[in-house]
Steps between C-alpha positions, in 0.01 A plus 500: 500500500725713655386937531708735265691685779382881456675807689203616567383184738248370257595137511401533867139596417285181622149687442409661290717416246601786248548747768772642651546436871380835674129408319542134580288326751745219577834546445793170551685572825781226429785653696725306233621731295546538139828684318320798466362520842640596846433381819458693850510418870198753590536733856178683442219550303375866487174473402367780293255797699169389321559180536585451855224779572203250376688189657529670841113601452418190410659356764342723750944556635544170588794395425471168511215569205719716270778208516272249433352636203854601363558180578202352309537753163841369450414175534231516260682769270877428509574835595354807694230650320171626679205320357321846619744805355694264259822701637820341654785715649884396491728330723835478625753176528868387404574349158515117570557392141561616148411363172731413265394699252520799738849544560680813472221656710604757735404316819646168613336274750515599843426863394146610675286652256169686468261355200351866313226250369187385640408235722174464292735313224801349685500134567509454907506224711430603849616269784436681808362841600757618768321854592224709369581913513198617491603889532740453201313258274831276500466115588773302595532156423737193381393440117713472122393764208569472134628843294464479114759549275326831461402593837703790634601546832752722723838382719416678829702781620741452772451871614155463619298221704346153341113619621561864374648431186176242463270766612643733207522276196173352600338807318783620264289547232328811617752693533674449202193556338444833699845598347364474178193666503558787705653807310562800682208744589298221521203422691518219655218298748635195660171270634656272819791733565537345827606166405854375358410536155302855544821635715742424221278642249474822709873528542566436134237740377593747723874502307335510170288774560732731591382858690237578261333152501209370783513173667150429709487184666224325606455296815259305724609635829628847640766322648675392163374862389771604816802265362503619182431894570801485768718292227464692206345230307187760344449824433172419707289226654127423441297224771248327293341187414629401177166311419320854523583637191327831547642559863856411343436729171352819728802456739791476222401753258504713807850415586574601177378796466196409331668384150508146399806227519760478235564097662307306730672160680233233637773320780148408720444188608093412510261518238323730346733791459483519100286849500714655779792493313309576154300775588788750601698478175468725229448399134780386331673420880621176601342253761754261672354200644764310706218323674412152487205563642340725172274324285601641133142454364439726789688747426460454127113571518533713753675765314317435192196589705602815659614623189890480587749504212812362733784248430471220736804310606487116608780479763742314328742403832759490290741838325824546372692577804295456780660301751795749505260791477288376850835417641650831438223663672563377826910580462374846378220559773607424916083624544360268264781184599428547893105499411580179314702350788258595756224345331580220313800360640 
């Protein structure tokens, strides 16, 4: 017997059954679609940071490894999810077909589009890996993806390239989330500043906060503490290791003055940075974990057992908005774009 066709992908669910497809192990990567289902010629997988982190440790940098194994979890999964960080990413690729039940869409086939859900529950068939980036976590390859009838996604811009536009949406969420959160007067501590997501973050707090408000980044080296001093991305800089709590807390608190954070933004990309990001925040503040790399029990019973009465935020990729707020940022800042272009294009 035929599957009830679901907009949320269930009918694609092989095992286990009952769940939706991001918690599935095995998902059906038919590329015949259904009426409520669209089909996409994929360019390029960017794989999200925790994600391709592990693989590429894993792997030791080969990069005849990391295909492989992408290679191997899609055969096994029907899409890209890491077995490891259960994460995805996003890709990018022109519409090749539209259900039925689909028209009146504001794309057409032909249009080349950027998918704002994960990889971890989008049907993929992957024919050939064309070229591994290994500086921008992107991998190119000849393969067909499925978007639900609910899965979002964003035309790209024609004022700005195909890899930057990528590079920007990849982590959408955190800004738009940023935007959100921060009021102004805030203080704000942004763990990972140096990456894509911990830039935009910077740059949007850093609006919100207005004059009287403190952004304090945090970084692994004193050369990303440089870029984003002589951009005006933070207030001010701190080199740590975000898996030293302590060495993080005595460093920000000092950057601040001594007081406590109103927000604190987890955009890191290893393990093991729940108590960094907790232990800064005052009572009743709010804890932003964009990571996929944060284990919520973690930081759950890790704030329970430092006595920390915070609101913790899972990093939902996903806001009102947020493709055309991460977009705007790089029409709004030439620092921030050309730091983009120079690194991940």
């Amino acid at each position: 017997m035929e599957k009830k066709l679901c907009k949320y992908g269930t009918n694609r669910v092989i095992a286990p059954q009952g769940v939706l497809p991001q918690a599935a192990q095995k998902i059906d990567n038919d590329m015949t679609i259904h009426e409520n289902e669209i089909l996409i010629d994929v360019i390029s997988l960017n794989v999200d940071s925790a994600s391709f982190t592990q693989l590429r440790g894993e792997a030791g940098d080969d990069e005849g490894k990391i295909a492989a194994k992408i290679m191997e979890i899609v055969a096994e999964r029907g899409k890209m999810q890491n077995p490891v960080t259960g994460s995805g990413g996003m890709l990018i690729g022109r519409v090749a077909q539209i259900g039925a039940a689909l028209t009146g869409r504001d794309i057409q086939v032909g249009d080349k589009i950027a998918t704002l859900v994960s990889l971890s529950l989008t049907p993929l068939k992957i024919n050939k890996i064309n070229a591994i980036q290994m500086n921008i976590d992107r991998v190119d390859v000849d393969a067909q993806a499925i978007l639900f009838e609910t899965g979002i996604y964003a035309k790209l811009p024609e004022d700005m390239s195909e890899a930057l536009a990528l590079a920007a949406l990849d982590v959408a969420g955190a800004p738009a989330q940023t935007a959100k959160l921060a009021r102004p007067g805030d203080a704000v501590l942004v763990l990972g500043a140096g990456g894509k997501s911990g830039m935009m973050c910077c740059f949007e707090a850093m609006r919100r906060v207005g004059p009287t408000g403190n952004v304090v980044g945090m970084v692994r080296s004193q050369a990303d503490r440089e870029k984003l001093m002589a951009n005006g991305l933070c207030h001010d800089v701190i080199v740590s290791d975000v898996t030293q709590a302590l060495d993080v807390l005595e460093k920000v608190l000092a950057a601040n003055n001594g007081r406590e954070f109103d927000i604190s933004i987890n955009c890191v990309n290893v393990p093991n940075s729940e108590m960094a990001s907790i232990l800064p925040v005052r009572d009743g503040g709010t804890v932003y974990f964009f990571s996929m790399a944060v284990s919520f029990t973690k930081a759950a019973l890790g704030a329970e057992g430092v006595g920390k009465d915070v609101n913790m935020i899972v990093g939902n990729g996903y806001t009102r908005g947020h493709a055309e707020i991460t977009l705007a940022q790089l029409r709004e800042s030439a620092a921030l774009r050309q730091i983009f272009e120079e690194k991940y294009v």
